[in-house]
C-alpha positions as CSV (number, residue, x, y, z in Angstrom):
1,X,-15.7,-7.9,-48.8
2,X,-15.1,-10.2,-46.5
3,X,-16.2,-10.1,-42.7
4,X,-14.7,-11.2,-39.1
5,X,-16.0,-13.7,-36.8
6,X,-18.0,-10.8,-35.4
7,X,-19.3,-9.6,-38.3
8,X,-17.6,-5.9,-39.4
9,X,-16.5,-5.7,-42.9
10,X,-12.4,-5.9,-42.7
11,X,-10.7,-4.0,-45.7
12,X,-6.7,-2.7,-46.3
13,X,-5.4,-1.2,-43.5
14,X,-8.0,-2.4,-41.0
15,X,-6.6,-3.3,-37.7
16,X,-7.7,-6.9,-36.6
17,X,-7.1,-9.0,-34.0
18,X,-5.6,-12.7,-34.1
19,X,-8.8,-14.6,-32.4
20,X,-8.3,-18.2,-33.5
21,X,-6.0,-20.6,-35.7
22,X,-6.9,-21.6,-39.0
23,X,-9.3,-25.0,-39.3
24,X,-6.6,-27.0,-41.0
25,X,-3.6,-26.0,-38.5
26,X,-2.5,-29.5,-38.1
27,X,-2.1,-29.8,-42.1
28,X,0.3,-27.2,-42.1
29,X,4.2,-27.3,-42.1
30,X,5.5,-27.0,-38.6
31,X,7.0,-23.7,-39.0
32,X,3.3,-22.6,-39.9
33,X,2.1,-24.1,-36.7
34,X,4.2,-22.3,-34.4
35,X,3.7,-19.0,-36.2
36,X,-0.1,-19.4,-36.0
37,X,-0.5,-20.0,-32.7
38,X,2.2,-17.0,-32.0
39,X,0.5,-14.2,-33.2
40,X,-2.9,-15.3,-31.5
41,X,-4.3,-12.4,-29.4
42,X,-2.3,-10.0,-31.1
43,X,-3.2,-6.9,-33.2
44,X,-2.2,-6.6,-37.1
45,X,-2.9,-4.3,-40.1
46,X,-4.3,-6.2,-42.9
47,X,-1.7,-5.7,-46.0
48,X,-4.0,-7.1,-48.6
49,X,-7.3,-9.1,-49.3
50,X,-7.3,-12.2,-51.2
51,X,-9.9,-11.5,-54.4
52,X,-10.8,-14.6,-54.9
53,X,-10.5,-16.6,-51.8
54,X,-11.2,-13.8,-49.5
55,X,-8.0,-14.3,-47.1
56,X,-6.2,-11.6,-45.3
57,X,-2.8,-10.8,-45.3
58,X,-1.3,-10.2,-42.4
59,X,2.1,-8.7,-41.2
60,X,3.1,-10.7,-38.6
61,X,6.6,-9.9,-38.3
62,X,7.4,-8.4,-35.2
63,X,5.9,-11.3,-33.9
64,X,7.2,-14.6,-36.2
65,X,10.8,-13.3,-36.9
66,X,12.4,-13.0,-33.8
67,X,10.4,-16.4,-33.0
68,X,11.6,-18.7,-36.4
69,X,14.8,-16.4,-36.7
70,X,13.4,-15.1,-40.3
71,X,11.9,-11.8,-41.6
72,X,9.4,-10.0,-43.4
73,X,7.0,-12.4,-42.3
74,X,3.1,-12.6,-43.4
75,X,0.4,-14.6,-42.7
76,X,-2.9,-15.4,-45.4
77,X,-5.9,-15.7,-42.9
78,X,-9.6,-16.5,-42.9
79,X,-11.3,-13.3,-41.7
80,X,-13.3,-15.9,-39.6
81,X,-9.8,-16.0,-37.3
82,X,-9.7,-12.3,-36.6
83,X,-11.8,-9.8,-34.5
């Protein structure tokens, strides 16, 4: 199971918190960008966890659809970036 940046064990249905960007920010497409640094400080349930890569999923979508004008937005997320 993968853990935050302060160490707890984050599973389905945990509540994290948004505590930093992903390291390779700047790679990503623009819309990417602005969603990532949107939902920074901000509380979501994790949807799923990655097997293999040990990401979260995120629902960010009361934050990143009004903002990009879209919906049913998710975020994958290193578990290092959340609280």
């Amino acid at each position: 199971m993968p853990r935050t940046s302060t160490g707890r064990i984050v599973d389905v249905g945990n509540i994290v918190k948004v505590v930093a960007v992903p390291p390779d920010l700047d790679r990503m497409p623009k819309d990417m960008q602005i969603a990532f640094r949107a939902i920074v400080g901000h509380r979501f349930k994790v949807r799923s966890v990655h097997p293999e890569a040990k990401v979260l999923e995120l629902d960010v979508s009361r934050i990143v659809d009004p903002l990009l004008g879209s919906f049913l937005n998710s975020v994958w997320i290193e578990p290092e970036c959340v609280a």
